[in-house]
LODOSE-382348 format. One record per residue: residue number from 1; x, z, y of N, C-alpha, C in turn. Coordinates in steps of 0.1 Angstrom, whole numbers. Atoms other than C-alpha are relative to their C-alpha. Layout:
<atoms>
resi,n_c1,n_c3,n_c2,ca_c1,ca_c3,ca_c2,c_c1,c_c3,c_c2
NUM,X,Z,Y,X,Z,Y,X,Z,Y .
...
</atoms>
This chain:
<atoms>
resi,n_c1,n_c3,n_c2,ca_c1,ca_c3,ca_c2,c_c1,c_c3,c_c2
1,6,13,-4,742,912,565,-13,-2,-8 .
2,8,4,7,708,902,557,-2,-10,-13 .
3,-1,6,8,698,888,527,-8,-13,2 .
4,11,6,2,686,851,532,-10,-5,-8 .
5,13,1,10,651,840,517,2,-14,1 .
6,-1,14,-2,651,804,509,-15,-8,-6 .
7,5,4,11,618,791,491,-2,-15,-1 .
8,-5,13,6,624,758,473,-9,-7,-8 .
9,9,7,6,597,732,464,5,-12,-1 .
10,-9,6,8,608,708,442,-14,-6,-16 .
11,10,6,10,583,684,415,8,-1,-10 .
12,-6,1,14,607,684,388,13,9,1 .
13,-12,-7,2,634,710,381,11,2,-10 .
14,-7,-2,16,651,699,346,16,-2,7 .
15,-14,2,-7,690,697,355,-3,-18,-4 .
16,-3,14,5,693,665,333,-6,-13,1 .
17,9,11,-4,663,648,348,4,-13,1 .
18,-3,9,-9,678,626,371,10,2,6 .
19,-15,-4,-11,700,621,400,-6,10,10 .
20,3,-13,-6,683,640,418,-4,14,-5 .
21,-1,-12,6,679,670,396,14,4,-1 .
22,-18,-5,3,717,671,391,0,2,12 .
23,-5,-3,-10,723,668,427,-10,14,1 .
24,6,-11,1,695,698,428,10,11,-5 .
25,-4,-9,5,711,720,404,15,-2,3 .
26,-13,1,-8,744,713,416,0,12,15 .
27,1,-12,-7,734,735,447,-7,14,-4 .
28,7,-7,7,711,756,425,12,13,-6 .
29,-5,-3,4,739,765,406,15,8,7 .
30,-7,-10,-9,762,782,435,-4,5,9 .
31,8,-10,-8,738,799,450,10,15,-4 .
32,-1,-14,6,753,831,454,-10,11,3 .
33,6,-8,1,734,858,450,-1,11,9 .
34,-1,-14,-13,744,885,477,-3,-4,14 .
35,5,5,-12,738,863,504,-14,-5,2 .
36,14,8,1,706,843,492,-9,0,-9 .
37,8,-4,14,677,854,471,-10,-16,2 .
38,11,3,0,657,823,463,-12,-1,-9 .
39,14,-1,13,620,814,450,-3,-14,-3 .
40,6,17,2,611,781,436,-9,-6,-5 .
41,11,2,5,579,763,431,0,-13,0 .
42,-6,13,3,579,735,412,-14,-4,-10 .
43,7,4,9,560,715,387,5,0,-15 .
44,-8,-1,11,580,708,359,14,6,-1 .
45,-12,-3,2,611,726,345,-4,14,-9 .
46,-2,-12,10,621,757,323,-9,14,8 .
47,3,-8,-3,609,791,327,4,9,9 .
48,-13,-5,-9,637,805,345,12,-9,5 .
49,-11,11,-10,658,790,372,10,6,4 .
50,-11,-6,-2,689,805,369,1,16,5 .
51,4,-10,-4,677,839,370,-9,7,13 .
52,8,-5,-15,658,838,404,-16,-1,0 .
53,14,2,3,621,842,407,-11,-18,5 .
54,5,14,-6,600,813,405,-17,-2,-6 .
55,17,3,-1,561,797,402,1,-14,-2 .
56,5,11,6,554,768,380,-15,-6,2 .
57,12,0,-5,525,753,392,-13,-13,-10 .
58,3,16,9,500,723,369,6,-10,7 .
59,-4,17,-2,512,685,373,-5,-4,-10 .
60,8,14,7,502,654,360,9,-11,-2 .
61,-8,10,5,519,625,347,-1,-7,12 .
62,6,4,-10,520,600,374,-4,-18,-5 .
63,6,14,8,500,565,363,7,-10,-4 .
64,-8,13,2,526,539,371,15,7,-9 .
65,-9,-2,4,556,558,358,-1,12,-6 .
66,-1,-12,6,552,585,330,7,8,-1 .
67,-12,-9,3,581,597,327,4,13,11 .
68,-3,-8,-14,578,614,361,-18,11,-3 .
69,15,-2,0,548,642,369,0,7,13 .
70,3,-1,-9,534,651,401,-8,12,0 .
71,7,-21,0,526,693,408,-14,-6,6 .
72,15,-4,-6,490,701,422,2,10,9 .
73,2,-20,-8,490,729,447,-12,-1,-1 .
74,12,-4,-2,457,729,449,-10,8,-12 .
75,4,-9,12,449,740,417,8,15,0 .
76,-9,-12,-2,474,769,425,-2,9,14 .
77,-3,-6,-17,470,777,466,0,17,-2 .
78,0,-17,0,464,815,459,11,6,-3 .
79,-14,-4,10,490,821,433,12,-8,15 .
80,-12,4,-8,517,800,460,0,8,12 .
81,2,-8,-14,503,817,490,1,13,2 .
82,1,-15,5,504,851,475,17,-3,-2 .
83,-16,-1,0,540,845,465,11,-2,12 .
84,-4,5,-13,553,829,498,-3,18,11 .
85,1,-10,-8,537,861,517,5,13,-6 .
86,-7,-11,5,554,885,496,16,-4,2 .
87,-11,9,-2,584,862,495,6,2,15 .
88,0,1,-14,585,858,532,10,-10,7 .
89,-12,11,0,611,829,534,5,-1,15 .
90,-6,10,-14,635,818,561,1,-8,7 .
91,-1,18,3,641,785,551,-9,-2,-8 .
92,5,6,9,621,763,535,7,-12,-7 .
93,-7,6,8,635,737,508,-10,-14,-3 .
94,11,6,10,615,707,502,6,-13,-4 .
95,-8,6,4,627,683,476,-7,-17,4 .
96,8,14,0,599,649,483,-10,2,9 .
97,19,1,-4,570,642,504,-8,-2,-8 .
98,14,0,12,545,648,476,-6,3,3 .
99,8,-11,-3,516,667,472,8,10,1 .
100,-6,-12,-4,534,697,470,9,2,13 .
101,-7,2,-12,560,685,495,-7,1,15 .
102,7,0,-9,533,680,521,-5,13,1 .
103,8,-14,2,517,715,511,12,8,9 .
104,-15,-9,1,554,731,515,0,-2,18 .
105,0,9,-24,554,709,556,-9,9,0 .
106,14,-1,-9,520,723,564,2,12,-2 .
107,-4,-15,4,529,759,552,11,7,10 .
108,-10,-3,-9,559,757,572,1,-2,14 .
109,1,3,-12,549,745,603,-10,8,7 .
110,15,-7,-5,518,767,606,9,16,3 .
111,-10,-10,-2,544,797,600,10,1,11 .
112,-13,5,-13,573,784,625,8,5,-11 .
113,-13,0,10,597,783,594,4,-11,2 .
114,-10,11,-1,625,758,598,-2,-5,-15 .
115,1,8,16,626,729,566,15,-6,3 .
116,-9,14,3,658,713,553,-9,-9,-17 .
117,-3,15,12,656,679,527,3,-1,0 .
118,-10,13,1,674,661,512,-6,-13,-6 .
119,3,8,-4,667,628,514,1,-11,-17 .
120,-2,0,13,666,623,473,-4,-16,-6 .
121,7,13,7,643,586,463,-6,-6,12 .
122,6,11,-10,637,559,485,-14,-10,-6 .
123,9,7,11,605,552,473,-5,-11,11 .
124,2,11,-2,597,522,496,6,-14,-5 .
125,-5,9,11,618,502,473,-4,-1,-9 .
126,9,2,12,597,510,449,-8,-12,-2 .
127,12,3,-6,570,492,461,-6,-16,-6 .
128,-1,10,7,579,457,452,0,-3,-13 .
129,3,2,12,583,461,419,-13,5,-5 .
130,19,-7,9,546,483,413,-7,-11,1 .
131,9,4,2,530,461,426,0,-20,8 .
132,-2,13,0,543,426,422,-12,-6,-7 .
133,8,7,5,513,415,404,-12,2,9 .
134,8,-2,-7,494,425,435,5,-6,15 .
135,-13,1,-16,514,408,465,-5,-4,9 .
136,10,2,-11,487,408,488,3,14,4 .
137,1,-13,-1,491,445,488,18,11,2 .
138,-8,-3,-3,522,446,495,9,9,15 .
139,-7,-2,-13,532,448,528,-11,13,8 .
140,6,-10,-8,498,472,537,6,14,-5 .
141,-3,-5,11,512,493,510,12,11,7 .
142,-16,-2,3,550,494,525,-6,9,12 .
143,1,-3,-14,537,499,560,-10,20,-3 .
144,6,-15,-6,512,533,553,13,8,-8 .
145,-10,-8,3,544,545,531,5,7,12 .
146,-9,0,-11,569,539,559,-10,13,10 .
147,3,-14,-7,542,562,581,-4,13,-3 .
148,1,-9,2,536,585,563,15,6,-3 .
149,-17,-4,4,575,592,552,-1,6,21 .
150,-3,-6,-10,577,591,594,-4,13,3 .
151,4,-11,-7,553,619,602,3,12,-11 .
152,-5,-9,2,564,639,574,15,5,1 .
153,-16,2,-3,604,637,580,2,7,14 .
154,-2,-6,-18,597,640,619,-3,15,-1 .
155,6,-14,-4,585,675,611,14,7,-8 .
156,-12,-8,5,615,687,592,14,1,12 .
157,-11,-6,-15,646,704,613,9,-3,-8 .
158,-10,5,2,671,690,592,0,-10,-14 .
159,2,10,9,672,657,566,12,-1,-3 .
160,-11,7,3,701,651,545,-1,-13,-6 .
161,2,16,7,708,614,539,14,-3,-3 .
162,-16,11,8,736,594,514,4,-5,8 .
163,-5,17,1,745,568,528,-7,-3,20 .
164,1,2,-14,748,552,562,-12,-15,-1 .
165,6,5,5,727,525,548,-12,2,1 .
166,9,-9,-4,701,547,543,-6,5,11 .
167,2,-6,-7,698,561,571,-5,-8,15 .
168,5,18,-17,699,526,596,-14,-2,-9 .
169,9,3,4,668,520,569,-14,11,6 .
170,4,-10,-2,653,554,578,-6,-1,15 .
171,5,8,-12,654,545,616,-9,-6,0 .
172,11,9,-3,638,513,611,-14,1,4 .
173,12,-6,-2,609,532,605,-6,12,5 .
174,7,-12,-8,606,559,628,7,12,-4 .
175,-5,-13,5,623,585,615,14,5,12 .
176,-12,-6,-9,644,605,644,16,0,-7 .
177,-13,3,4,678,598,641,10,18,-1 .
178,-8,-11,-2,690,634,654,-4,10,-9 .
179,1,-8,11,672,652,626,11,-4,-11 .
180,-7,3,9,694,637,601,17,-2,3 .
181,-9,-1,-2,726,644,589,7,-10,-13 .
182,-3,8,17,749,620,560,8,11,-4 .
183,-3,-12,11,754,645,532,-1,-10,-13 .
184,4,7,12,766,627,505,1,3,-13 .
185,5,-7,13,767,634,467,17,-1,-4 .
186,-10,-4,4,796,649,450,3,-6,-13 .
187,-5,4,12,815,642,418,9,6,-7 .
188,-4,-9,6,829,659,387,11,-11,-7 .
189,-11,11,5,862,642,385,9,7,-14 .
190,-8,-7,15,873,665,354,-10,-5,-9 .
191,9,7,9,840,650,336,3,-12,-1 .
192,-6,15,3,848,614,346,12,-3,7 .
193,-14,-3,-3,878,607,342,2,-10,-8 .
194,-2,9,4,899,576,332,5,7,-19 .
195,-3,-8,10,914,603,308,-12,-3,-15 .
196,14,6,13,882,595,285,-1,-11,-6 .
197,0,15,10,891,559,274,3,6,-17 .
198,-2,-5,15,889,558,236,-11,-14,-3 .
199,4,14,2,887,521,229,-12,2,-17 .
200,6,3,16,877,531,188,-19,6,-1 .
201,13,0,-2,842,544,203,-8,-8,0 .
202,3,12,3,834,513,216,1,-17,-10 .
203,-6,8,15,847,495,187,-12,0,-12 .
204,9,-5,10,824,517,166,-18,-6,5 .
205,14,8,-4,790,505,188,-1,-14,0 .
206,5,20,-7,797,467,193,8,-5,-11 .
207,-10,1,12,818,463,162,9,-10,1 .
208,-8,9,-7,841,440,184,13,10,8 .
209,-10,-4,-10,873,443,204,-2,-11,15 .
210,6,8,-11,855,419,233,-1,14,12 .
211,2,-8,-16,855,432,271,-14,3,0 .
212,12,-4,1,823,453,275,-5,3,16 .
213,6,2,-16,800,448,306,-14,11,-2 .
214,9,-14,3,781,486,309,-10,-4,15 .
215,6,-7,-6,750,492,326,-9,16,-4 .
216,6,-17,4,738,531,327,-13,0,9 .
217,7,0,-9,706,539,340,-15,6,-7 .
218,13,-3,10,668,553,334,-2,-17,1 .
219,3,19,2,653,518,321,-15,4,4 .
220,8,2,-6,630,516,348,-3,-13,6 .
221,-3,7,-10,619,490,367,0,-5,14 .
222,-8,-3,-10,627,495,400,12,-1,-2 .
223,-17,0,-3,664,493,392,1,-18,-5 .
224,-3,15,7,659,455,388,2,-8,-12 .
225,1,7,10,659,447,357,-3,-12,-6 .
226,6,12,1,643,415,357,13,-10,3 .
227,-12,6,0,678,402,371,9,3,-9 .
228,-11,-3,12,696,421,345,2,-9,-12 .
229,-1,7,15,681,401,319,6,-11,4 .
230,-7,12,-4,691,368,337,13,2,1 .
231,-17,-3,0,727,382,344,5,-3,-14 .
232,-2,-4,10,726,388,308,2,-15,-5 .
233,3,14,4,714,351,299,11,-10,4 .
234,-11,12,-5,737,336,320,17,-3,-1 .
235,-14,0,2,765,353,303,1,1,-15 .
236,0,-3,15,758,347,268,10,-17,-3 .
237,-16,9,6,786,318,265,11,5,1 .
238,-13,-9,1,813,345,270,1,4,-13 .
239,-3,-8,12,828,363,246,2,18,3 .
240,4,-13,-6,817,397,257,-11,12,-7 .
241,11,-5,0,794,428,251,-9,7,5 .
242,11,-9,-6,767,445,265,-5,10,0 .
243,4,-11,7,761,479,265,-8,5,13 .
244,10,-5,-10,730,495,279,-1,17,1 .
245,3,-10,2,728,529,285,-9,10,10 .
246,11,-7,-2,700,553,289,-14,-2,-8 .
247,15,-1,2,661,554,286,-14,-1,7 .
248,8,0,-8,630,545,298,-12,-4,-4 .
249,6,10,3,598,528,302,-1,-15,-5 .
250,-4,17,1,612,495,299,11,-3,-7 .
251,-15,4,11,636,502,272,-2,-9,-12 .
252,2,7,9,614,482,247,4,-14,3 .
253,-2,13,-11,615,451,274,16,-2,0 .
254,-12,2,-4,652,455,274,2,-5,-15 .
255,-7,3,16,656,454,234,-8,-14,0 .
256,6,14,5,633,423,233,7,-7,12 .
257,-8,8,-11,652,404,265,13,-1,-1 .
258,-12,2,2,687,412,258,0,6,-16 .
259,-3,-5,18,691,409,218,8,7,-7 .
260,-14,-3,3,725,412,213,8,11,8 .
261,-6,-8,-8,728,438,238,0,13,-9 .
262,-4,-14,6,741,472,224,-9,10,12 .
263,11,-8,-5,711,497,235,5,12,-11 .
264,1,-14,5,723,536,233,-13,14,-1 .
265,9,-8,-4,694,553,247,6,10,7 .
266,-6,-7,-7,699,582,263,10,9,-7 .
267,-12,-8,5,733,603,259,3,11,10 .
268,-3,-12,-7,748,636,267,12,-5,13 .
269,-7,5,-11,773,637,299,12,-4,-5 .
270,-18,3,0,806,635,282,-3,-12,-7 .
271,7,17,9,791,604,258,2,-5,14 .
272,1,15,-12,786,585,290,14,1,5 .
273,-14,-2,-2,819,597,302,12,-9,-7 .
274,-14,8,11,837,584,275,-7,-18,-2 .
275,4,15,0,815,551,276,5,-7,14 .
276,-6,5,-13,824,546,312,13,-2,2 .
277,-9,2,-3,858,549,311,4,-9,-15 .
278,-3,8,13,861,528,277,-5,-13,0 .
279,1,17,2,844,495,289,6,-5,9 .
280,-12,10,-6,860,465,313,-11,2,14 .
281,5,2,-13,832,463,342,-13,8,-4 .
282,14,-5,-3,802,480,355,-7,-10,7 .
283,13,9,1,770,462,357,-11,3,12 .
284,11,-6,-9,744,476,388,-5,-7,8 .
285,8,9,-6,718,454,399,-8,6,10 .
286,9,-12,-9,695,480,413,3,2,14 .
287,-2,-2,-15,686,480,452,-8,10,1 .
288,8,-10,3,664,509,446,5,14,6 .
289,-9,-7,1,694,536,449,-3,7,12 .
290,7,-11,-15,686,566,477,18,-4,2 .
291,-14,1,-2,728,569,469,7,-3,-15 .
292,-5,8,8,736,554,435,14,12,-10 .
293,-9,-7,11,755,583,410,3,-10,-10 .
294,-14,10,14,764,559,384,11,-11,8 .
295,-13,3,-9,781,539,409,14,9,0 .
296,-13,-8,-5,805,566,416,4,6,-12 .
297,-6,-6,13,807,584,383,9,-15,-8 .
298,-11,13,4,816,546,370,12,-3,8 .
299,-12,-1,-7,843,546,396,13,12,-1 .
300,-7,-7,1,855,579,391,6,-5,-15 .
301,-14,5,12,868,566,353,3,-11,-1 .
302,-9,13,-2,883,539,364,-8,-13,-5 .
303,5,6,4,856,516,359,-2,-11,8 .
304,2,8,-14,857,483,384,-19,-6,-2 .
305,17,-5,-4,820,480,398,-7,-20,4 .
306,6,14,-10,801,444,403,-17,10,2 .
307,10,-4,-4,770,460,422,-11,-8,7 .
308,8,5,-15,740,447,445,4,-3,13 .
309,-4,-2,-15,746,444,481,-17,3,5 .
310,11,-3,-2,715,465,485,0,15,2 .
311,4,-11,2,702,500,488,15,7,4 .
312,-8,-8,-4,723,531,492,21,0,-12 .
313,-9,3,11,750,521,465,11,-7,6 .
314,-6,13,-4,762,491,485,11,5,6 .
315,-4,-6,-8,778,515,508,15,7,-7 .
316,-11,-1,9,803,524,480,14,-10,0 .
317,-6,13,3,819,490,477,3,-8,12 .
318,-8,9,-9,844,474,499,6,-14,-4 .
319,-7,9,3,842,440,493,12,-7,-5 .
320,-18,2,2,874,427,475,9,14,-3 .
321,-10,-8,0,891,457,476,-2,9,-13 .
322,6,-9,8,872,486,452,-14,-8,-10 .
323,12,4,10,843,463,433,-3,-14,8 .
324,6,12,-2,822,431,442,-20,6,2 .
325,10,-3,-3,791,434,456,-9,-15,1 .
326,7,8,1,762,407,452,-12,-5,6 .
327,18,0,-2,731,389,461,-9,4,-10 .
328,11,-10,12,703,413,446,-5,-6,-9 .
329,12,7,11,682,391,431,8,-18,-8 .
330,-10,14,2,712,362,427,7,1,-14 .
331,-2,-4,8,718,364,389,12,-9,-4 .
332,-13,6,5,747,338,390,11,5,10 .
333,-9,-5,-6,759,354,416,14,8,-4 .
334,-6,-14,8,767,386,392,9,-8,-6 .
335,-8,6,11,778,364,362,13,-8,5 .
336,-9,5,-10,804,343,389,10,9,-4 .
337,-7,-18,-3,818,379,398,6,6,-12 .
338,-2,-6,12,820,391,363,10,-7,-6 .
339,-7,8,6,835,362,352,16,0,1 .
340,-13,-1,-3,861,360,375,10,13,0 .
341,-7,-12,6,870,397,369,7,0,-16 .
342,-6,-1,14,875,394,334,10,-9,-5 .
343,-9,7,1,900,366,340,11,6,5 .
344,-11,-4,-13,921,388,366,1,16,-3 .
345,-3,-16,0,932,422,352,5,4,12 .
346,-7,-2,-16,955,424,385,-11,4,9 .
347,9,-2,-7,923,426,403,-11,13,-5 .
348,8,-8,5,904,447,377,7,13,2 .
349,-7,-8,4,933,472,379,-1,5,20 .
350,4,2,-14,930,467,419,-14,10,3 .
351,11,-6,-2,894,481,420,0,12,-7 .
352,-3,-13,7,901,508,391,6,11,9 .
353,-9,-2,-9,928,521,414,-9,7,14 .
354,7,-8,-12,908,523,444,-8,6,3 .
355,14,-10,3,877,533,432,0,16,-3 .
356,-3,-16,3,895,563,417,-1,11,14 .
357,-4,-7,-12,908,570,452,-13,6,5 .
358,19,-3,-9,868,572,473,-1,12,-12 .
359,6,-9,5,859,592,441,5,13,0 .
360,-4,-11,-2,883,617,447,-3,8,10 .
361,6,-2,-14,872,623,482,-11,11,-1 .
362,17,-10,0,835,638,468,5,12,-7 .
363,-1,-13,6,839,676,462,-17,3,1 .
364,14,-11,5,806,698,450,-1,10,8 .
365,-2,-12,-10,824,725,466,-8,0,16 .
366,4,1,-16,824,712,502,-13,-5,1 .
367,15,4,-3,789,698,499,-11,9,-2 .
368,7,-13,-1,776,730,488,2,10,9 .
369,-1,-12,-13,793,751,511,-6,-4,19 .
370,9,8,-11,777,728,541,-13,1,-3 .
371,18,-3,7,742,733,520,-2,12,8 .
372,0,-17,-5,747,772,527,1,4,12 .
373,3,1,-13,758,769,560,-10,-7,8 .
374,14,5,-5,730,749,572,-8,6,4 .
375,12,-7,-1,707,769,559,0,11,11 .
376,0,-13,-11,720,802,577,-4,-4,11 .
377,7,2,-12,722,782,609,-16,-3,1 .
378,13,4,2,686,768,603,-9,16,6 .
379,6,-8,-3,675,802,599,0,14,8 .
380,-6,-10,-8,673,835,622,-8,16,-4 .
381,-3,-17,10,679,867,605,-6,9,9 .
382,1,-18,-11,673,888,640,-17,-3,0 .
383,8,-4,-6,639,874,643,-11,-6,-12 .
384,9,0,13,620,875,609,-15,-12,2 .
385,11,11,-1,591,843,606,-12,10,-7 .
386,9,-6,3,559,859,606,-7,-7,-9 .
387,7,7,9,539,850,577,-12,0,0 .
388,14,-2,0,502,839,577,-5,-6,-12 .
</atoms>
């Protein structure tokens, strides 16, 4: 059987990035080898990608959000073009409509190579928060997004998207419905796992035995923040604590806004693991979410969920039954919710319970082995894509 070619463009390749680098290296990492040689060209990440050949290309910080950086092809075209026609790919892989992303479209459609996506950052949710101090510039802003997402999307032959959510948002704006498929994100239920409670951890950070109300997250903001701190304010007559976990731009904004909140910074996976399954409720304000991993990892250790009723997360939560879901920007909404959870173990033990259930559902396995078949179909072995 032929060997397929896959090459995979991708603006950041660290595993531990993000959610979308894990979901990445999640298929990265069962690539097998006898069926699929790939090449990946990326901007940021290590030197080697799991043994397979790859092309690091310059990037740049990006202005509103440092923490992220945005490849160049253009500083590269030779070097990518020269590897691609040696290469001679099947499939193409493209992780964003970036620059690079758009490079990777135009590359592929001039060839007649098929593209899968996955459908990784909803950045028109972004949008509101960049540029709230500009809110005249809003809506021309949302609108060239929205078309440009359509005309690059409409050219790809297959889009994975989370969430059913997602994907009626995707519509709205043009985006063919029959390109896309819901491929949703898996879960490492031997990592989170209720198995990981260890009350004397949390003991040891909040130097209390009080019910602890976790949010995990990069401390961006896009994930709402601005209601977190109100949530937070409107629950400082409880007897509770607050634990924040992660890192970001806006982690100084979080230590001066929530005082008393317990701020980890960022932690390894089993640290969060054992933080998740060791506090009373999860915290996620964020309408941001393409598909919302801490949502589900906080589910899988038995963690009951007060969330948004927004973005691709929402889609998680069955009112009443598995968590509580909110008005986004309704900050007594949250505190309400929270409140009345922490009065009603019966109920908290209700959502632990169920939530376990959904999380069991997500395998790695079956979402990779649907990755791999995809691709094959996508691409055609008998009749080699001529490269120019």
């Amino acid at each position: 059987m032929k060997e397929l070619k896959v090459a995979f463009f991708a603006e950041i390749l660290i595993e531990e990035f993000d959610g979308a680098s894990r979901t990445m290296f999640q298929l990265i990492k069962r690539i097998n080898a006898e069926q699929f040689k790939f090449l990946f060209i990326y901007g940021a990440g290590p030197d080697d990608i799991m043994g397979f050949e790859g092309l690091r290309i310059p990037s740049v910080n990006i202005p509103l959000n440092s923490t992220y950086t945005m490849a160049l092809p253009d500083l590269a075209i030779s070097s990518i073009k020269e590897k691609l026609q040696q290469f001679k790919p099947d499939v193409i892989h493209i992780a964003t409509p970036s620059i690079l992303g758009n490079f990777a479209l135009k590359y592929a459609v001039k060839n007649k190579i098929p593209v899968i996506s996955i459908y990784h950052t909803h950045f028109i949710s972004y949008i509101d928060y960049y540029l709230k101090h500009v809110p005249f510039l809003i809506s021309k802003v949302r609108k060239m997004v929205a078309s440009r997402q359509k005309v690059f999307y409409n050219q790809c032959d297959l889009i994975y998207v989370p969430s059913e959510t997602i994907r009626e948002e995707l519509i709205a704006i043009g985006i063919q419905s029959s390109r896309m498929n819901l491929w949703k994100r898996g879960i490492d239920t031997t990592l989170f796992s209720p198995k990981n409670k260890n009350p004397a951890i949390m003991r040891n950070l909040t130097g209390n035995d009080w019910p602890t109300i976790m949010f995990a997250s990069r401390l961006v903001w896009e994930k709402n923040l601005e209601t977190l701190f109100k949530i937070y304010d409107e629950l400082q007559d409880q007897q509770i604590n607050f634990l924040i976990v992660g890192d970001g731009i806006a982690g100084t904004n979080c230590k001066a806004m929530m005082k008393n909140a317990v701020l980890t910074g960022k932690v390894d996976h089993q640290t969060l693991a054992t933080l998740y399954a060791s506090a009373t409720i999860f915290l996620f304000p964020s309408v941001s979410e393409t598909y919302g991993n801490v949502v589900i990892e906080a589910m899988a250790s038995g963690l009951p969920c007060v969330i948004a009723d927004g973005g691709g997360s929402r889609d998680f939560i069955r009112q009443g039954f598995n968590g509580f879901k909110c008005e986004p920007y309704h900050a007594a909404d949250y505190a309400e919710k929270i409140v009345f959870l922490l009065k009603n173990k019966e109920l908290r033990e209700q959502f632990s319970e169920n939530g376990l259930h959904l999380s069991k559902q997500l395998s790695w396995e079956q979402l990779a082995e649907r990755y791999f078949e995809d691709l094959t179909g996508l691409a055609t072995p008998d009749s080699p894509a001529t490269i120019t």
